[in-house]
N, C-alpha and C positions, 0 to 999 in steps of 0.2 A: 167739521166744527163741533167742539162737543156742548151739552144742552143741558140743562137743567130746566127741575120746574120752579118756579119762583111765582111764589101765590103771595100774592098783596089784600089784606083784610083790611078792608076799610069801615065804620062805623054806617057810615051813610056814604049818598055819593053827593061831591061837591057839588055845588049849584050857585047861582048869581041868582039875589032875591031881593025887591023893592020894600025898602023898610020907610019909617017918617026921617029918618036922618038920612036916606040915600040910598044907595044899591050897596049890596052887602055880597061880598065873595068869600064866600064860604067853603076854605081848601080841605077836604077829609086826609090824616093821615092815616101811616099803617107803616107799625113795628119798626119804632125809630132808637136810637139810642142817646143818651142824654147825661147830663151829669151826673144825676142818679141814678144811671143803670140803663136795663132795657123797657124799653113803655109800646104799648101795644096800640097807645093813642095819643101820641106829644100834642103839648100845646106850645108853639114857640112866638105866637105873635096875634095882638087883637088891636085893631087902632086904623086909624087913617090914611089913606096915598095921600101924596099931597101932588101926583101927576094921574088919575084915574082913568085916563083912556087911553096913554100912554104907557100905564102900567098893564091893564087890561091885553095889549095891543104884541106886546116885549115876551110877557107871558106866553102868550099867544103863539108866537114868533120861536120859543123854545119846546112848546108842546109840537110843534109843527115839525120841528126837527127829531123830535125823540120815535115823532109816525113815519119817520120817510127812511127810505132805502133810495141812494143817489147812484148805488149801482146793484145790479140784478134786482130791478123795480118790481117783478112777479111775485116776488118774496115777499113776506109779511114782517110787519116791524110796530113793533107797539111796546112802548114801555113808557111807565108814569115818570114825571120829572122828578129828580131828587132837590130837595130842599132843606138847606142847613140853618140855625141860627147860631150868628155868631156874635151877639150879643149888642151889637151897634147896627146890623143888617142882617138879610135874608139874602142868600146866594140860590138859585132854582138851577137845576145842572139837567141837560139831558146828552144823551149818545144819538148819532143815528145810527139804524138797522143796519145799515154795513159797514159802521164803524169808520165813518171816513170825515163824521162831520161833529164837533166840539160845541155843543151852546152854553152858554153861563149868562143867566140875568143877573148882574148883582143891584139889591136894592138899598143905596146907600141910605147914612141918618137922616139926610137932608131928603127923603121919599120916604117918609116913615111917621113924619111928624109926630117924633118927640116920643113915640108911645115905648112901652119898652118892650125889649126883642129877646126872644129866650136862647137857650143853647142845646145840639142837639142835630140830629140828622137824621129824616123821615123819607119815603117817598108820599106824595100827594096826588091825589086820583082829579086825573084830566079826562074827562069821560067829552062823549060827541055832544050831548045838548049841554054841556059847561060851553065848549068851544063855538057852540053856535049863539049862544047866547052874549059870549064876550065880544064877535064879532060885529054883534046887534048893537054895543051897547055905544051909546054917542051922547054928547054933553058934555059939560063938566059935573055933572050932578056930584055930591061926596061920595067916594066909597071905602066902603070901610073893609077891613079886609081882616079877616081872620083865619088861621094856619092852626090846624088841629079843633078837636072840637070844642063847643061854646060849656058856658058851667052848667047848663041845665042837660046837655046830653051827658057830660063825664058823669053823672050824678044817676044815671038811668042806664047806662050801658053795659047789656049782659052779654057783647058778643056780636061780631062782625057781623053786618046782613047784607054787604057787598062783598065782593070776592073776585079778584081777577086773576087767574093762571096763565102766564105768561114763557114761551119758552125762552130761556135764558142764555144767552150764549156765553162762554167763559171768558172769549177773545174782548167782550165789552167792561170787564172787571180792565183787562193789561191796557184796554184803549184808555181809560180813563189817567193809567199811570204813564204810558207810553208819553200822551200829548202832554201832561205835567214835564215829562223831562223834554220834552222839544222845544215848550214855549218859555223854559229856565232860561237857552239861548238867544232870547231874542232882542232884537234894537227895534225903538219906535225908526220907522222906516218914511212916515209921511203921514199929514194932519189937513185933512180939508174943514171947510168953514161948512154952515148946515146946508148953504144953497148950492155948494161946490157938491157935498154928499148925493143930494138929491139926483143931483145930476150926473153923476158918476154911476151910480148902484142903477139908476134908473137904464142907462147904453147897454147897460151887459147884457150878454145874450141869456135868454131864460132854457135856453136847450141844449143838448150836448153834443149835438152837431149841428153840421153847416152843410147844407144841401144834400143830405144822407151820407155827409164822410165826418169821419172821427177826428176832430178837433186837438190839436198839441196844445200844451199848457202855455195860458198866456202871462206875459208879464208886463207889471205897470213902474213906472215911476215917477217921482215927485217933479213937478215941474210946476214953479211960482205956486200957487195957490188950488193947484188940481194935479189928477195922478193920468200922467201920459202913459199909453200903451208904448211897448216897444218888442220887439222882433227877437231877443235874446238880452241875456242876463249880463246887462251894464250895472257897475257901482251904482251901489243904492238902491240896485232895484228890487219888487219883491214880486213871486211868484204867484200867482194867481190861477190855481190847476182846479178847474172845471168849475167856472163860474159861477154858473146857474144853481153852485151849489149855497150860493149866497140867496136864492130868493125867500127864505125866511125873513132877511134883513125889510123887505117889503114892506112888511106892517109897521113899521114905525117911522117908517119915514117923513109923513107928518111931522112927528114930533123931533127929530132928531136934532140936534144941537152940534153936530160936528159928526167926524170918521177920523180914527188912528188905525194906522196900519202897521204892522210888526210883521218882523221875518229875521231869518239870519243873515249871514253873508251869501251873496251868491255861490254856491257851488261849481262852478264849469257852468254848462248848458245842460244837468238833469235838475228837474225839477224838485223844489222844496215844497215844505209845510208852512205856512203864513196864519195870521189873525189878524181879524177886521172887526173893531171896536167901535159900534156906532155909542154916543152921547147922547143921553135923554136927560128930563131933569129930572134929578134927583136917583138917576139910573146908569149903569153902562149895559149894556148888550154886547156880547161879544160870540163870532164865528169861529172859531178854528178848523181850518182844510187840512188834511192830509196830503201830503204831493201827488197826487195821482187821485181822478175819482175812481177808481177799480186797486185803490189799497190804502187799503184801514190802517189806521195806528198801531193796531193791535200784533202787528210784523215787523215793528223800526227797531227795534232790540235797544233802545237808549236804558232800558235798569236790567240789562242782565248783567253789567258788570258788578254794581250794586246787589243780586241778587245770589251771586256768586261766591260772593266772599262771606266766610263765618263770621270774620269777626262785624264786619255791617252789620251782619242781624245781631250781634253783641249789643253793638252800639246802637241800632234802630231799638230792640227792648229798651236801655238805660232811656233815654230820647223822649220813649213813648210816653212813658210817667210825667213828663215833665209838661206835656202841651195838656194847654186847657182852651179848649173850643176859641184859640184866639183871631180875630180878624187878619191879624198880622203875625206871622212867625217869624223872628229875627236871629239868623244861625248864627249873630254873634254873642247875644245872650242865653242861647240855648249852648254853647260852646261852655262859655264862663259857670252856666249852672253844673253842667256835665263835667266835666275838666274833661272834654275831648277838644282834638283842633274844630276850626270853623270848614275846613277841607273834609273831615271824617261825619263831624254834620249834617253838610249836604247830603253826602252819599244813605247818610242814615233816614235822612225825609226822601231821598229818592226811594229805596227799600220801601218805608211806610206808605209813598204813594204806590206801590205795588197793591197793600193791600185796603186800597181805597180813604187812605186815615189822615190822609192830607193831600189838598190842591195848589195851586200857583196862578194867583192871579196877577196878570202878565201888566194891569196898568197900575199895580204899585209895587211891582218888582219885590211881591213876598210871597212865601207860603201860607196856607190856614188852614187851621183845623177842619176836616170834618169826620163822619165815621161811617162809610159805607155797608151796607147789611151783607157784606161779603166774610168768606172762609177767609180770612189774610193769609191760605198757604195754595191758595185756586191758584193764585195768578202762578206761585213756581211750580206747582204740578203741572197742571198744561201747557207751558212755555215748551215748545218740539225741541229748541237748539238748548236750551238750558237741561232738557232731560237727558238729550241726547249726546251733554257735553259730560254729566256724568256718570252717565254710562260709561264713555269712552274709558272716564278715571278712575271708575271702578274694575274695569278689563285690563286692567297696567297696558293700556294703548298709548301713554305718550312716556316720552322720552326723553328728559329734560340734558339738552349738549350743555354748552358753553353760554355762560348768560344772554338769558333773552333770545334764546333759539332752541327750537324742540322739534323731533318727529314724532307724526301722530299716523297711527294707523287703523285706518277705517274702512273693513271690508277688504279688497285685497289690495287696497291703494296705501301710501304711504306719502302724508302730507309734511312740508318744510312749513313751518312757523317763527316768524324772525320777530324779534322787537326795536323798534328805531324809536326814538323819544316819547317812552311808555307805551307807543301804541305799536300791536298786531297785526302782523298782515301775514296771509298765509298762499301756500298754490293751490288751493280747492279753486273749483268751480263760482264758490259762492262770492270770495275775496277779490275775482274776475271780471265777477258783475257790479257787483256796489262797491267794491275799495271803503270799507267803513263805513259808507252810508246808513245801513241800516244794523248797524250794531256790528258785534264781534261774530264768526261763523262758527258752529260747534268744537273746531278743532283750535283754534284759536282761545274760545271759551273755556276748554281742556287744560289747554297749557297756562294761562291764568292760573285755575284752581289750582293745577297739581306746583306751580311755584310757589304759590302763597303758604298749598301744605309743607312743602319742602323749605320754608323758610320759617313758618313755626316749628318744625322737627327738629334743624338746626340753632335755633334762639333755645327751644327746652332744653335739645341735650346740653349747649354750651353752660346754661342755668346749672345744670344739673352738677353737670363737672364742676363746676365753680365751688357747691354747695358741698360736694366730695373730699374736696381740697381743704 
C-alpha cells in the first residue's frame, strides 16, 4: 500500500466549552479550499444545532468510524473528518483505516437554525478529550457550533500550534471515488419506523464471528414494517457484509427518526455493497459497507473506465469550471451549460470523484460539490490495473481483430477479449473470478484504450481527407 505523509495544521485543538448561551463546539480547521482559493484556516459556519445531542452524538458516530480498522484491527487508523460547506449545510465525511466503511453526517437547514453556512472543504481536528467530552455531554442545553476559527483568533494567528502527521494511504483517495460510483447504483431497498430501527441495529451481532468461526455475509429483507434476515439473495433483498461493521450507527439511536436502506440488485449469491441511512432531526447519518469486511472500496474498479478515456478528462476539465460548491449537482443542467450529452456528464463527475472534487449523496439521488486536499492525478497513478492497462498499450501488446474482440499479451500468456453489449469480458484469471464485478481486468482495460485511440485516429484521418479534398 503506498503512504504518504499528510500533516494537518491546525490553529488550536477543538474543544467543547461552557459559555452563558450554552456549550460551544469549537471544530479547528486546517488547509481547506474555498471559493476564494486556498485558506490555511476556513471559516465555514457559526450558529446554532437546533438537535445538540444528537448532533454531538452523529458527529461522534463518524469520528468513530474514521479511528477504526474493521479488518486487520492491530493496524492503526486515525484520520480527522473532512467537512464541506455547501452553502445550505455541512456534510462531515470520514473513511475507515481499511477502507471498507463510508460515514457521511450531513447536517441539513433545518439543524442549522437559519444561521448561514459557508463554502469550501477543510479537515477538522477530532482530537480524544473533544470525544470524551462530546460523549459527556447530555441535556438539551443550546449548542452553538462553530467550524473554523472565531473572529478574535483569525485576528491573532501566526501559525499552527497543533500539528498532526498522519500516514496517508493513497487507496483512501480511490475509496472515497470508488463508493461514489457504487452508491450512483442504488434503489432505496427498505424504510423502518424509529422504534422498528432501534430494534433492528440493536439484534445485530457486534462481532465478527460466531463461536470462533467466520461468519458469511448476511442478508436482510423488507417485510411490512421491519427488515427480515434471510439465508440468500431474494428480490429486494440487500446485502448486509459484516455487521458489526454498523456499530457506529449506536450512538444515535436515541435519537433516530427512522432507517433507509439502499443497495442494488441482487447479484447471484456474491455478496454486494449496501448503505444504511439512519434519520435524525434536522440530520441523515449514513454507513456505506463495502461487500466483504476484508475489501475496501478502494479495489471495485467502478471509475477506471472513466479514467481511461482522454476524452473524460476533456470533458471532466470543461465540467470543472462549471460547479460551484452546489448541494445539488444536476447532470442535466451541467449537460445544457456544457453542450455535452447528460451520458458523457456522468462519466465526467465520475472522473472528478476520482480526484476527490465531488461526492453523491445517495438520499437525494445527486452529486455535490466538494474539494478534497488531494493531488487529482493520485488516484490514476496508483490505480495497479489502470497502470498496468497502459503499459500493456504502450508495449503494442494488444491486438485490435474484428469489432469488439482483441488479443492481448501479457508475459508469455496471450488473452481473448470479446465485447457483447459494450461490455468486456476476457480469459484471464481475473474475468474468472469476478465476471465484471469489480471493474474491467487490465487486459480488458487495454483493449478499451487502444479502441477509443484507434477510433480517434480513424475520425482524424477521415477529417483530414475531407479537408484535402
Amino acid at each position: 500500500m503506498t503512504r504518504s505523509a499528510h500533516t494537518f495544521a491546525y490553529a488550536r485543538a477543538s474543544s467543547l466549552t461552557v459559555a452563558e448561551t450554552g456549550q460551544v463546539l469549537g471544530l479547528e480547521t486546517a488547509g481547506g479550499l474555498t471559493p476564494a482559493g486556498a485558506d490555511a484556516h476556513p471559516q465555514f459556519f457559526a450558529g446554532f444545532l437546533s438537535a445538540p445531542q444528537a448532533a454531538a452524538r452523529a458527529l461522534l458516530a463518524v469520528a468513530d468510524v474514521a479511528a477504526a480498522r474493521y479488518h486487520r484491527r492491530s493496524l492503526r487508523a486515525s484520520l480527522d473528518p473532512v467537512v464541506t460547506g455547501n452553502g445550505d449545510r455541512l456534510r462531515f465525511e470520514s473513511f475507515s483505516g481499511c477502507c471498507g466503511v463510508y460515514a457521511r453526517l450531513d447536517v441539513l437547514p433545518d439543524g442549522l437554525c437559519g444561521a448561514d453556512t459557508g463554502h469550501g472543504t477543510t479537515n477538522v481536528d477530532v482530537n480524544n478529550p473533544l470525544r470524551e467530552a462530546l460523549s459527556r455531554m447530555g441535556g438539551d442545553d443550546p449548542l452553538h457550533l462553530r467550524v473554523g476559527p472565531d473572529e478574535m483568533a483569525v485576528t491573532t494567528l501566526d501559525g499552527p500550534v497543533v500539528e498532526k502527521k498522519v500516514p496517508l494511504p493513497e487507496r483512501w483517495l480511490r475509496g472515497f471515488a470508488e463508493s461514489q460510483a457504487v452508491t450512483a447504483g442504488f434503489d432505496l431497498r427498505g424504510e423502518l419506523t424509529a422504534a422498528e430501527t432501534a430494534r433492528f441495529l440493536r439484534s445485530l451481532p457486534r462481532t465478527a464471528t460466531v463461536a470462533g468461526a467466520v461468519t458469511g455475509p448476511l442478508w436482510v429483507v423488507a417485510a411490512g414494517r421491519t427488515l427480515r434476515p434471510t439465508t440468500r439473495p431474494v428480490p429486494g433483498a440487500v446485502c448486509l457484509p459484516g455487521p458489526e461493521r454498523l456499530a457506529a450507527l449506536q450512538r444515535v439511536l436515541r435519537h433516530a427518526t427512522g432507517l433507509r436502506v439502499y443497495g442494488p440488485a441482487p447479484d447471484g449469491a456474491h455478496p454486494t455493497a449496501s448503505a444504511w441511512e439512519v434519520g435524525l432531526p434536522g440530520m441523515r447519518l449514513t454507513l456505506t459497507l463495502s461487500p466483504e469486511p476484508d475489501r475496501g472500496f478502494s479495489g471495485e474498479g467502478g471509475v477506471l473506465e472513466a479514467l481511461a478515456g482522454d476524452a473524460t478528462a476533456q470533458d471532466a476539465d470543461l465540467v470543472s469550471v462549471l460547479l460551484a460548491w452546489e448541494p445539488r449537482i444536476d447532470p442535466a443542467d451541467l449537460a445544457e451549460q456544457s453542450g455535452l450529452t447528460v451520458d458523457r456528464v456522468r462519466a465526467a463527475l465520475v472522473r472528478l470523484g476520482t480526484a476527490g472534487r465531488v461526492g453523491y449523496d445517495i438520499a437525494e439521488a445527486a452529486y455535490f460539490h466538494r474539494e478534497l486536499p488531494y493531488d487529482a492525478r493520485q488516484a490514476e497513478r496508483h490505480n495497479p490495473r489502470l497502470v498496468a492497462a497502459r503499459t500493456l498499450l504502450e508495449a503494442g501488446a494488444v491486438t485490435l481483430e474484428h469489432p469488439g474482440t482483441a488479443v492481448v499479451v501479457s508475459g508469455e500468456r496471450r488473452y481473448q477479449v470479446r465485447g457483447s453489449g459494450g461490455a468486456l469480458s476476457c480469459t484471464c484469471q481475473w474475468w474468472a473470478d469476478y465476471r465484471g464485478r469489480r471493474g474491467p481486468c487490465k487486459h480488458a482495460l487495454a483493449t478499451r484504450m487502444a479502441t477509443r485511440a484507434a477510433g480517434t485516429s480513424t475520425s482524424t484521418a477521415t477529417t483530414t481527407s475531407g479537408a484535402t479534398r
